[in-house]
N, C-alpha and C positions, 0 to 999 in steps of 0.2 A: 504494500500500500504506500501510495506518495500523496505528498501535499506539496504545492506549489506559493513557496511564503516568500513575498519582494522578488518574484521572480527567480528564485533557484529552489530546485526541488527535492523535498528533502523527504529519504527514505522512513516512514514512519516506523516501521518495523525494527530497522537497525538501530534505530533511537531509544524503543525499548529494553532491545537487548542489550544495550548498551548501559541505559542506567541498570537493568535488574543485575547484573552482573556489577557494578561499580555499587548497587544494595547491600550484594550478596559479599563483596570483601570489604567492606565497609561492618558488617555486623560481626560482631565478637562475641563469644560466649564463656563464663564460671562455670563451675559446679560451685554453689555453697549451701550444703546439708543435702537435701534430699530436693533443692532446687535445683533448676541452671537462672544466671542472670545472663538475659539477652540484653547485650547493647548499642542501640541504633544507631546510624548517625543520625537520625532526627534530634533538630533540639526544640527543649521547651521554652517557655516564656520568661525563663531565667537565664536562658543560654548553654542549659546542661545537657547534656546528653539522656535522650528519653531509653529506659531501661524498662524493661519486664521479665517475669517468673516465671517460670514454666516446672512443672512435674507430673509424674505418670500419675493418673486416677484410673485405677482399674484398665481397661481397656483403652483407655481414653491418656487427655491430655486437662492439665488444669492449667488458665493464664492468671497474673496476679501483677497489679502494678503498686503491689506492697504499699498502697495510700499515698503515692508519690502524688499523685495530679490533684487529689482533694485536697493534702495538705500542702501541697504549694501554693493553691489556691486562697486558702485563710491565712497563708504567711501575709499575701500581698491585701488583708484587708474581707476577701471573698466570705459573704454571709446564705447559707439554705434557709431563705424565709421560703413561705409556700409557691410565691410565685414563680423562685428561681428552682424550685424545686421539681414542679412539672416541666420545666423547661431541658432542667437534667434526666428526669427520667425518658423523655420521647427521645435527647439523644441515645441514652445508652441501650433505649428499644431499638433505633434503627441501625445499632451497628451488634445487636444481641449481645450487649456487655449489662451483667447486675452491679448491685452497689449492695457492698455486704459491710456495713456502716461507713467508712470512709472509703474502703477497698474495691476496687473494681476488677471486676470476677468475670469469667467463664470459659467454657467447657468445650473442647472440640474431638472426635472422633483420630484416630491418628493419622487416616488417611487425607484428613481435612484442617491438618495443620498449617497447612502454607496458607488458607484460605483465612483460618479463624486468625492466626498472627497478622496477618496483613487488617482486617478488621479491626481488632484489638489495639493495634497502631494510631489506625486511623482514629478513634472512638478517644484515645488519650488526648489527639494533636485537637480533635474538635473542641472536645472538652477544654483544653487549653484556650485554644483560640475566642469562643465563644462567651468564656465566662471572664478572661483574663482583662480589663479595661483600664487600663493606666490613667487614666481621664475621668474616669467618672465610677463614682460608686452608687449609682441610680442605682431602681430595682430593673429598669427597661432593658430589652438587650436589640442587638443590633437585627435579629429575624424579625422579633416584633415590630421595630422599627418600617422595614422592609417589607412587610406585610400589612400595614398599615397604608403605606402609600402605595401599594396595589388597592388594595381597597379605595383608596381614595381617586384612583386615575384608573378604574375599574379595568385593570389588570388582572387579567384569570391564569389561571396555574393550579398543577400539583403537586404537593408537597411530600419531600422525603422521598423519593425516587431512586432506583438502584437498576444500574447497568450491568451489563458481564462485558470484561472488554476482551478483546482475540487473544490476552495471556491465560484468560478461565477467571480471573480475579473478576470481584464484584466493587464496584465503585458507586458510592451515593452520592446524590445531588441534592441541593436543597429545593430548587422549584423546575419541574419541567411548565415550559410555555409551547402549549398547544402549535402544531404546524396550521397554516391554512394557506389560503390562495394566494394570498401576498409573502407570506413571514413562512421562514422554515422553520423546522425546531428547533428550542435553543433550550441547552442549559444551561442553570446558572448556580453559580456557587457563591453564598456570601463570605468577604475575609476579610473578620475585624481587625485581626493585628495585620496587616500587609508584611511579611517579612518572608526572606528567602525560604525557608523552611515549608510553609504553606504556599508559596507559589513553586518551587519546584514538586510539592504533592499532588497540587491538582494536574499542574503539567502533564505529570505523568499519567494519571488516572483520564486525562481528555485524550493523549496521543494513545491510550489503551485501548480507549471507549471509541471515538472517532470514526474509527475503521470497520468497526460493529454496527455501526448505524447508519444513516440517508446519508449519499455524498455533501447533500448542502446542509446539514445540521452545524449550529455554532454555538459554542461556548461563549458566554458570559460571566464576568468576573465583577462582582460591587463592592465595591473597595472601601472601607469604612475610613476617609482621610479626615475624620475626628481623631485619629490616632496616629502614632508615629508611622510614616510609610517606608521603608528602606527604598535608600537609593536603586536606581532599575529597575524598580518589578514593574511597574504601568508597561515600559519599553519591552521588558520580556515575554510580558503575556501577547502584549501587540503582535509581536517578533513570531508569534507562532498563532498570528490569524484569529484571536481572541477579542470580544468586543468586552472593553472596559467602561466600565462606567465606576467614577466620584460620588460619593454618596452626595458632595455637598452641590454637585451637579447637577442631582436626580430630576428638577423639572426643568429643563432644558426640553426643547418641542424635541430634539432628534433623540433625546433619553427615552421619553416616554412612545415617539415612534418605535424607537428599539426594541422596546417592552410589548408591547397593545397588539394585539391580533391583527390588526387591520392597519 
């Protein structure tokens, strides 16, 4: 599969292989006690290196991110009143991760390990991303937000969505937008904190997904520049045919055509 980005065209397929392989020695692994510590190169919202647990359960496999991502979360201030509450639980439903008081928990089959760690990853960096606000210690979060002004520019969509892309991996979306006569399909992913980290993950989950779906489907990226953005990532996401939108941009007439069915 190819995509033609600024005029040179670039092999999508070898672009995956390429990161999974540059994934794959990049992750290191412990034995301590009757765990192993998996270590990503993912970082969190601290800059550390995202870690998770693994050991045999029966036939199976248990994950465990030993309360890293909850209690980093209340280091920086982070409160579970009820309304942030439901907010957590629909994430760690759409990525099937439990919350076993601070701990984020679950279970995958052995044959289904590559699928549930990739998951598991992903359901940490969200979590991170979504709850972690340098800026503000509102109850609001940036979906709500985002969901709000669909409502208001009666913007239709579905929410929570999950692809298979051509590696077998399953990647989520926050809002599919309906194809029609005019607009193709577009996903869209919200990213509050803009940093490397979260822009090379969706990267990769779109060059996965891409290839799986209609030639003219495009990603959407809404950048929450309420908060710090890292240098390049607008340029990056563009650089690979992604339509960005500024949240502080959001009703601009070509935003909200970008958005709207029609």
């Amino acid at each position: 599969a190819e995509l033609i980005c600024g005029g040179v065209i670039l092999n999508i397929q070898k672009l995956i292989e390429d990161y999974a392989a540059w994934l794959k020695s990049e992750i290191t692994f412990d034995k301590i006690g009757e765990y192993f510590e998996i270590t990503t190169p993912y970082l969190d919202n601290a800059n550390d290196y995202i870690q998770i647990y693994v050991k045999q359960d029966g036939n199976g496999v248990f994950f465990s991110d030993d309360c890293a991502t909850i209690h980093g979360l209340k280091m920086h201030g982070f409160q579970i009143n009820s309304n942030r509450k439901l907010y957590l639980e629909k994430i760690l439903r759409q990525y099937d991760v439990k919350l076993k008081g601070d701990e984020m928990v679950t279970r995958a089959a052995e044959n289904n390990f590559a699928q549930k760690k990739h998951l598991f990853i992903q359901a940490v960096l969200r979590i991170g991303d979504m709850f972690s606000d340098p800026q503000s210690k509102e109850s609001s979060f940036f979906l709500d937000d985002i969901q709000d002004f669909f409502a208001e520019q009666e913007i239709y969509y579905s929410e929570n969505v999950q692809f298979t892309g051509i590696s077998g991996f399953s990647h989520n979306y926050d809002f599919l937008l309906q194809r029609s006569k005019t607009k193709p399909e577009r996903l869209c992913q919200a990213v509050n904190n803009p940093n490397n980290s979260s822009m090379g993950n969706i990267l990769f989950a779109w060059n996965d997904t891409k290839p799986a779906r209609k030639n003219e489907s495009q990603l959407i990226v809404i950048l929450n520049d309420r908060n710090y953005m890292a240098k390049g990532i607008e340029d990056a996401f563009l650089n690979y045919e992604a339509k960005v939108v500024r949240w502080s941009e959001r009703n601009r007439e070509s935003i909200i055509s970008l958005l709207s069915t029609y």
